[in-house]
C-alpha positions in Angstrom: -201.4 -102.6 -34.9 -201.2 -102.9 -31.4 -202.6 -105.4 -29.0 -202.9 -105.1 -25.7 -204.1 -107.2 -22.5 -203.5 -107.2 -18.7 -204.6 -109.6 -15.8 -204.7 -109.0 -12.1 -204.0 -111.9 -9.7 -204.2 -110.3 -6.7 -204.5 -106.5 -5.7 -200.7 -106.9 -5.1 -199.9 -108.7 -8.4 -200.2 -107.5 -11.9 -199.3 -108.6 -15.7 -199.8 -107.1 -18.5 -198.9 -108.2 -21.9 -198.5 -106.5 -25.2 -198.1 -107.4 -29.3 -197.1 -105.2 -31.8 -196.7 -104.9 -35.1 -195.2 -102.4 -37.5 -195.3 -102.1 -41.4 -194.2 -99.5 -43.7 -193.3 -99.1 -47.5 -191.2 -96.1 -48.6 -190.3 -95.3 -52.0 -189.0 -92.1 -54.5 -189.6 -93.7 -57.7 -188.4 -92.6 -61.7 -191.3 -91.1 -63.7 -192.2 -93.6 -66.0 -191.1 -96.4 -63.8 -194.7 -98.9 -64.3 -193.5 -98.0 -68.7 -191.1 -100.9 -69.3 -190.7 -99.8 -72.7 -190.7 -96.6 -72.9 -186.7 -96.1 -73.5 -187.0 -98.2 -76.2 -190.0 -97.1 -77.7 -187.9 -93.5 -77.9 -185.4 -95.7 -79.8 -182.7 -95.6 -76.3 -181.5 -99.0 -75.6 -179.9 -100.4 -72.1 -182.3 -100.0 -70.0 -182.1 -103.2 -67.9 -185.8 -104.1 -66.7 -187.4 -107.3 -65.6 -187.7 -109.4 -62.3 -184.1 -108.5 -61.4 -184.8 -104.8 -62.2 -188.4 -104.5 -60.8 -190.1 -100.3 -61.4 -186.9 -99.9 -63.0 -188.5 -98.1 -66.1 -188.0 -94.5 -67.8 -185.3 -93.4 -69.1 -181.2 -93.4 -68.6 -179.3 -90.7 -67.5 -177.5 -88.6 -69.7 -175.0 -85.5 -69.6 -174.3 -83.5 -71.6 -171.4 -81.0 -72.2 -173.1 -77.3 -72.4 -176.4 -78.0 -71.7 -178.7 -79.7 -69.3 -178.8 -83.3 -67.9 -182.0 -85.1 -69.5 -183.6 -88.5 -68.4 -184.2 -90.3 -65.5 -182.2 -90.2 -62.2 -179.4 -93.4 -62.3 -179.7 -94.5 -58.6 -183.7 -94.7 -58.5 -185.6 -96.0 -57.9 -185.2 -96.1 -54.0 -187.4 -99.1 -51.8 -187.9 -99.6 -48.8 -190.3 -102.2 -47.1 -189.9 -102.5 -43.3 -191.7 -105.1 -40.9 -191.6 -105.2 -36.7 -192.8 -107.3 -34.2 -192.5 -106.6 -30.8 -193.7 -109.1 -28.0 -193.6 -107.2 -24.3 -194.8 -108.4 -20.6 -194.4 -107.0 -17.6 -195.1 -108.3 -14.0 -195.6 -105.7 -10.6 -195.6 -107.2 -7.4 -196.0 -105.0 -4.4 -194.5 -107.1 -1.4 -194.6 -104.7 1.7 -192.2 -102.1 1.4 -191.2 -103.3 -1.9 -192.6 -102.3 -5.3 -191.1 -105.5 -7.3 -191.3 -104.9 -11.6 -189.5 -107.6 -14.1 -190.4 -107.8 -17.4 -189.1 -108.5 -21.3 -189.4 -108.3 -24.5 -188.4 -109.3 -27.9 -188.2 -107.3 -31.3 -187.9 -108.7 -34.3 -187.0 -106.4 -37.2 -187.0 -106.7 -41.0 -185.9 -103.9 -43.5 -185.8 -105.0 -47.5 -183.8 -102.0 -49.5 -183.3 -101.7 -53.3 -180.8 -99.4 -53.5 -179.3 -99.3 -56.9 -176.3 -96.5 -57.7 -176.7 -97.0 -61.4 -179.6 -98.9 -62.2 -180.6 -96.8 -65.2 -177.2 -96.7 -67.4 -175.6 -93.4 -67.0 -174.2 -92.0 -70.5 -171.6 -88.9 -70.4 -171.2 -86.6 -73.7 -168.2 -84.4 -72.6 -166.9 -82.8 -75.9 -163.6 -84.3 -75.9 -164.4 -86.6 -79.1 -165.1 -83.7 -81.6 -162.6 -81.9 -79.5 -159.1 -81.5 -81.3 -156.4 -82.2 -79.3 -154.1 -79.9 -77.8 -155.8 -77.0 -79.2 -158.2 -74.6 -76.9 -161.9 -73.7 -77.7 -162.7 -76.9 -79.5 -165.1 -79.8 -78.5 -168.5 -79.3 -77.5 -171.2 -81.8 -76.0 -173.9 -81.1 -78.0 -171.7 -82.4 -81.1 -170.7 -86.0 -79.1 -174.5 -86.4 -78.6 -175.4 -85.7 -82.1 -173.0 -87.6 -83.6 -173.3 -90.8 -81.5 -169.7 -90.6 -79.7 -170.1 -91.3 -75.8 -166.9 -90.4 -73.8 -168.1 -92.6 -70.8 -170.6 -94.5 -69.1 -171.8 -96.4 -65.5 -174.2 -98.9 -64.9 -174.6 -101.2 -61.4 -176.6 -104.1 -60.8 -180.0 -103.5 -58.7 -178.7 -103.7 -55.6 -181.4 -105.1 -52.7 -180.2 -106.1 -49.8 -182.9 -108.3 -47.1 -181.6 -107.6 -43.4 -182.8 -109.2 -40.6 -182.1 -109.0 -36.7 -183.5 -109.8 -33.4 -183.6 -107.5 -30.1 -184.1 -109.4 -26.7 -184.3 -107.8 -23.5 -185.3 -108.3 -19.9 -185.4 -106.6 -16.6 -185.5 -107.1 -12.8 -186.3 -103.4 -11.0 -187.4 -103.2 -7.5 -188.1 -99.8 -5.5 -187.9 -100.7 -1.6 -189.0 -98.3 0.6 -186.4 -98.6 3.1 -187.5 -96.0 5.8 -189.5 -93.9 6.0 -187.1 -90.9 4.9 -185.1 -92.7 2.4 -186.8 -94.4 -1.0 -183.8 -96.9 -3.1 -184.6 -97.6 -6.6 -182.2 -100.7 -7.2 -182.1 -102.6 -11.0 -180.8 -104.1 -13.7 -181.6 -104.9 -17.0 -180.4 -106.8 -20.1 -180.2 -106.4 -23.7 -178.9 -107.9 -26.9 -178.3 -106.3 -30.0 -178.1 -108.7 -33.1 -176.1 -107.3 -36.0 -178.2 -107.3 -39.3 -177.7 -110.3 -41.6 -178.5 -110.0 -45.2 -181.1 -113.1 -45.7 -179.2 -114.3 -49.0 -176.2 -113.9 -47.7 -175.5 -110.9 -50.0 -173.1 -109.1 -47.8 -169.6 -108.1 -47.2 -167.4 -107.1 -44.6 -163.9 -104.8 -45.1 -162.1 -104.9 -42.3 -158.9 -102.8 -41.8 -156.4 -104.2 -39.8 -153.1 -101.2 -40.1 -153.3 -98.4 -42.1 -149.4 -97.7 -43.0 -148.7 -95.6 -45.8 -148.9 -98.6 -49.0 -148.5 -100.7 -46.6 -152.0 -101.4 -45.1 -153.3 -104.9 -44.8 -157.0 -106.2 -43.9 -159.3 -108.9 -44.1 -162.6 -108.9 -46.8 -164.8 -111.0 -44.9 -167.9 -113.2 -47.3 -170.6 -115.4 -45.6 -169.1 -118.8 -46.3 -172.4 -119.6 -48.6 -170.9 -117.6 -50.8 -167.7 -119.1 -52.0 -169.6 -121.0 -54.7 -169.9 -116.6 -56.2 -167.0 -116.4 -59.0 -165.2 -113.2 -58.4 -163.5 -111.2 -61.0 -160.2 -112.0 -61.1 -159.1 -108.3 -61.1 -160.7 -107.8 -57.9 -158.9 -110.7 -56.2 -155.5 -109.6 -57.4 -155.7 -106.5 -56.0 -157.0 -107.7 -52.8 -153.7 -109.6 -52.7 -151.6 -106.7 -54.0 -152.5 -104.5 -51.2 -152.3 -106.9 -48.8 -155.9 -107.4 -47.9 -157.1 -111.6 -46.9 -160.0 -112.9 -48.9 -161.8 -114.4 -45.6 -165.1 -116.7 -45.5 -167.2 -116.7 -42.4 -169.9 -119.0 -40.9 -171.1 -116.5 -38.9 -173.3 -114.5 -41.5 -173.5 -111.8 -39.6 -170.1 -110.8 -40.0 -169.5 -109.6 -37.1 -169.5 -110.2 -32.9 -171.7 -108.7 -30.5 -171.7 -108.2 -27.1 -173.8 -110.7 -25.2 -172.7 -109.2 -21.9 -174.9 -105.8 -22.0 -176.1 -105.3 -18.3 -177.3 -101.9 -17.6 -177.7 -101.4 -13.6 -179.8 -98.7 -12.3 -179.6 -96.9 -8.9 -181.8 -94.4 -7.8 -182.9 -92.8 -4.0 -184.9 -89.9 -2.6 -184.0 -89.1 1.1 -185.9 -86.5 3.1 -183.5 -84.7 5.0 -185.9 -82.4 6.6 -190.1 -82.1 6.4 -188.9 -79.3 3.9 -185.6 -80.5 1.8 -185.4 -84.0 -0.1 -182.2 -84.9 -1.8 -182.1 -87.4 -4.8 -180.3 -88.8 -6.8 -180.1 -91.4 -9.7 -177.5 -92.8 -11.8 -177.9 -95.5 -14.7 -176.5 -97.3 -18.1 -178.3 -97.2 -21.4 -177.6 -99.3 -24.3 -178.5 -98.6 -27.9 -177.8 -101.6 -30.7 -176.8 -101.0 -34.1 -179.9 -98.3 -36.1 -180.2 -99.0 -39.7 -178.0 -95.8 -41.2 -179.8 -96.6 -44.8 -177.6 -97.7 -47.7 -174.4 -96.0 -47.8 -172.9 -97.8 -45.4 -175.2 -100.9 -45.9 -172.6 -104.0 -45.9 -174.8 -104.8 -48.4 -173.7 -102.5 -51.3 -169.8 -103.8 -51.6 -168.9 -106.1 -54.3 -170.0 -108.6 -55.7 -173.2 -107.4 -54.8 -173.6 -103.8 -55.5 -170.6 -102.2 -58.0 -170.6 -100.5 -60.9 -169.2 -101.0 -64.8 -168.1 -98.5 -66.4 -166.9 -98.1 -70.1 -164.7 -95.1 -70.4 -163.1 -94.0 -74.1 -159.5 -94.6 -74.4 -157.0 -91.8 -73.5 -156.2 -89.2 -76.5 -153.0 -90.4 -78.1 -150.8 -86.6 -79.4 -151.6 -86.1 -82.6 -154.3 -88.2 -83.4 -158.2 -87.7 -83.3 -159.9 -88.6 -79.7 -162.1 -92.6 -80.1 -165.4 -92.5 -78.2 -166.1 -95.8 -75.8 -167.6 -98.0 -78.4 -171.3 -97.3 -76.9 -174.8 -95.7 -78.3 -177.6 -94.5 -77.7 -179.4 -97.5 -79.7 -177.8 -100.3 -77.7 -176.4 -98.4 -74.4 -174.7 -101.2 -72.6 -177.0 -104.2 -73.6 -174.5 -106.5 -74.6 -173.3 -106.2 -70.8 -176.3 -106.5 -69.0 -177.1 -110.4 -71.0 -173.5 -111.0 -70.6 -173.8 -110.5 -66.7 -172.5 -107.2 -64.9 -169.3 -108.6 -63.0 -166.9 -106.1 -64.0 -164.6 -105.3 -61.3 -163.7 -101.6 -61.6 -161.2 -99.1 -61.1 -160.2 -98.0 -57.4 -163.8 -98.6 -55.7 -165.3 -97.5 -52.4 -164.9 -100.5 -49.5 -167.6 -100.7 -46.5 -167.1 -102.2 -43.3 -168.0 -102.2 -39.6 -165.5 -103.6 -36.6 -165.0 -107.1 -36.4 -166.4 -107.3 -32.8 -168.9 -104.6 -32.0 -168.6 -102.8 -28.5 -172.1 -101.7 -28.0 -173.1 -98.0 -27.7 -174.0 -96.7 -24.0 -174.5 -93.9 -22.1 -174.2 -93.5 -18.4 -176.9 -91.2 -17.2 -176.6 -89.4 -13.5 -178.0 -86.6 -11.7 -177.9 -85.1 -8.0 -181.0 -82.8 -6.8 -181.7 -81.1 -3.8 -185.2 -79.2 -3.3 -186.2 -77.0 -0.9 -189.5 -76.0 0.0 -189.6 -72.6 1.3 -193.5 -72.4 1.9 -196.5 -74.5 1.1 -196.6 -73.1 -2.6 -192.9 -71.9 -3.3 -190.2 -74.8 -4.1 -186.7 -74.5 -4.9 -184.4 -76.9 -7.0 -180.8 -77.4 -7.7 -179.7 -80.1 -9.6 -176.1 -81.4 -11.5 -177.3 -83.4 -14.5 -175.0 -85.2 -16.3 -174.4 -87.6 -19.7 -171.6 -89.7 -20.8 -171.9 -91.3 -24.6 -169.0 -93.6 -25.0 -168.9 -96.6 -28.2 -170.5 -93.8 -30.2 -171.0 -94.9 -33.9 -168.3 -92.8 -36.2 -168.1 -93.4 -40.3 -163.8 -93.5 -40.6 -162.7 -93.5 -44.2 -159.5 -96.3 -43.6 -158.0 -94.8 -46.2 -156.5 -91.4 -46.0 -152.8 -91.1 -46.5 -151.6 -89.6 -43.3 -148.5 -88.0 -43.8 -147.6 -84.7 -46.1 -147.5 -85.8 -49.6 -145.8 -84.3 -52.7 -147.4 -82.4 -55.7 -149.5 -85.1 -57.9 -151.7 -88.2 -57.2 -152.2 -88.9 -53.3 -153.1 -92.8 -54.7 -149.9 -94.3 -54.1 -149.6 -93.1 -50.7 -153.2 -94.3 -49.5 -152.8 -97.7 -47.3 -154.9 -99.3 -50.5 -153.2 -97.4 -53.1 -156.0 -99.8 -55.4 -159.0 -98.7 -53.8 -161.0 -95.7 -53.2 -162.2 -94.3 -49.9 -163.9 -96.6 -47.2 -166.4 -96.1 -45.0 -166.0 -98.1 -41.6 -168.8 -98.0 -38.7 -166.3 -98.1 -35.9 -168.2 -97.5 -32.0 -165.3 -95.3 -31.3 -167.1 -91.7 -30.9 -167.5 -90.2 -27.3 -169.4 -87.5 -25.9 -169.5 -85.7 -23.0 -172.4 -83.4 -21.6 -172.8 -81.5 -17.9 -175.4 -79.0 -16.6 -176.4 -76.9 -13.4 -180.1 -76.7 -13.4 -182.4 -74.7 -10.9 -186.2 -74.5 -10.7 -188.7 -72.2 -8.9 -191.8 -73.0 -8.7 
């Protein structure tokens, strides 16, 4: 929707003013999703549905050693409802041999995303219980499933996450004619990026501080609404084990812009000769923070998106391998009414920098263009681009030195965690070119 309307004071002064408004729904749902009973109607239990767990019908996921996969895909389904306004007015003044332009606007945008990893259990039939130890060629898949022995299994809560964030911007541009061989272009303009906040406060920050070889330390950073959230107590100890700070914020956003984002623009065009004109331009550009979907969503860390998982106990020598204590009939039901808080075994962190340097490039070219007839021009021009604050995913926790045969776990800088993900605006980019033109 789009709506549009301009007044003119004077043949020197125009405004025009604009309103816009953006919607969109995008989803890849499970077949059978709107079928709330369908797993258990085939006799499949643990298929968590309800208000929590809305088009979360069908059936789970299940593996099978030797054959196929069968059921429905674990991480669907996938929602997405967007929502942007965007306000915009711009003022020209033409005030003798100046061609005055200021303006602003204000974007407000609004992304809700259910983005489960395991929202349909996951159920893993790998052969090892009808397998017998230490002897080759035994085991198969096909025998766990028909006997009722699952080796392993996932499940996750839902996972939505309600981000908000505001854009405002303004600008002051004028374009003086200051003789009648040489043009200026002279502005400036101002933006600021607000960092998404999720709306319940359903967000985490990991932040890392050093990265030493088991010796790391960092900071997980919660909105402070949400200290009244009990967290597992395995998750805690191992935040303190490996040296990361259990921090709570006011500032839901969990992070610090810039509020300093001026972006000057210079421009001229200077006719040398009735035949040759030289111009030039150079200017900065800002870009904010762009929704990167839900992997590295602060959204998805824990306690807010994580997933249980019930894995059979190791083989003891000797004795016959025990399944996980799950079935088909009940799959993980006893969990889901207890409340999905398990904290498990060395999971993924995700995290952004604590204070966000905002993404630019600097923008500059040099032309000159000659006119060798009335018909036949010539141009040579340098154009040039420098990216700098570029977003880069960094996984925090990679062992950097050489490691000995075995686990690498003990030598990451969170020996208890898996790999990270951290938006750091560290990425640069660099970009020249000669350019000609006849025409």
């Amino acid at each position: 929707m789009l709506f549009r309307s301009s007044e003119t004071h004077s043949p020197d002064l125009v405004s025009e003013f604009r309103f816009a408004y953006d919607f969109g729904h995008f989803a890849i749902l499970n077949p059978g999703y709107n079928l709330p009973n369908e797993a258990a109607d085939l006799g499949l239990g643990g298929v968590p549905e309800g208000p929590g767990f809305p088009n979360n019908g069908g059936l789970p996921t299940v593996s099978v050693g030797g054959i196929a996969a069968f059921g429905s895909h674990a991480y669907r389904p996938e929602n997405e409802h967007e929502n942007e306004y965007q306000i915009l007015d711009n003022v020209a003044w033409n005030l003798g041999n100046h061609s005055i332009r200021v303006g602003f606007s204000y974007q407000t945008l609004r992304s809700y995303t259910g983005s489960p990893s395991y929202s349909h259990p996951s159920y893993t039939y790998s052969g090892t219980i009808t397998s017998k130890p230490g002897t080759a060629n035994t085991g198969y898949g096909v025998a766990d499933f028909l006997t009722n022995n699952m080796s392993s299994g996932t499940i996750s809560p839902y996972g939505v996450f309600n981000d908000a964030q505001d854009l405002p911007a303004a600008y002051v541009q004028d374009d003086w004619r200051a003789t009648h061989k040489l043009t200026l272009n002279l502005g400036v303009r101002w933006e600021y990026f607000q960092p998404y906040k999720e709306m319940a406060g359903w967000q985490a920050n990991f932040v890392a501080d050093t990265t030493g070889v088991s010796t790391g330390t960092g900071e997980y950073i919660l909105p402070a609404r949400d200290r009244n959230i009990k967290l597992n107590p395995l998750f805690l100890n191992v935040l303190a084990k490996d040296n990361i700070q259990l921090e709570y914020w006011d500032n839901e956003r969990l992070t610090n812009p810039s509020h300093l984002n001026f972006a000057p623009r210079v421009g001229f065009a200077y006719s040398a000769t009735p035949r040759t004109i030289v111009r030039g331009g150079y200017g900065l550009f800002y870009q904010g923070q762009q929704s990167a979907g839900g992997a590295v969503n602060l959204g998805t860390n824990y306690p807010f998106l994580f997933n249980d998982n019930f894995i059979a106990p190791s083989c003891p020598a000797g004795s016959a391998c025990q399944n996980n204590g799950y079935t088909l009939e009940t799959g993980f039901s006893n969990a889901i009414a207890q409340g999905l808080t398990t904290f498990f075994v060395t999971p993924g962190l995700i995290g952004q920098s604590k204070n966000l340097k905002t993404t630019y490039a600097q923008d500059f070219n040099l032309a000159v263009e000659q006119a060798f007839t009335n018909n036949f021009v010539f141009t040579l021009s340098y154009v040039g681009t420098r990216g700098r604050h570029l977003a880069t995913a960094v996984n925090e926790n990679l062992s950097t030195v050489l490691l000995p045969s075995g686990s690498a776990q003990a030598y990451l800088p969170f020996p208890d965690f898996g790999g990270t993900t951290n938006m750091l605006y560290i990425g640069n980019s660099d970009y020249n070119s000669l350019q000609t033109k006849l025409q």
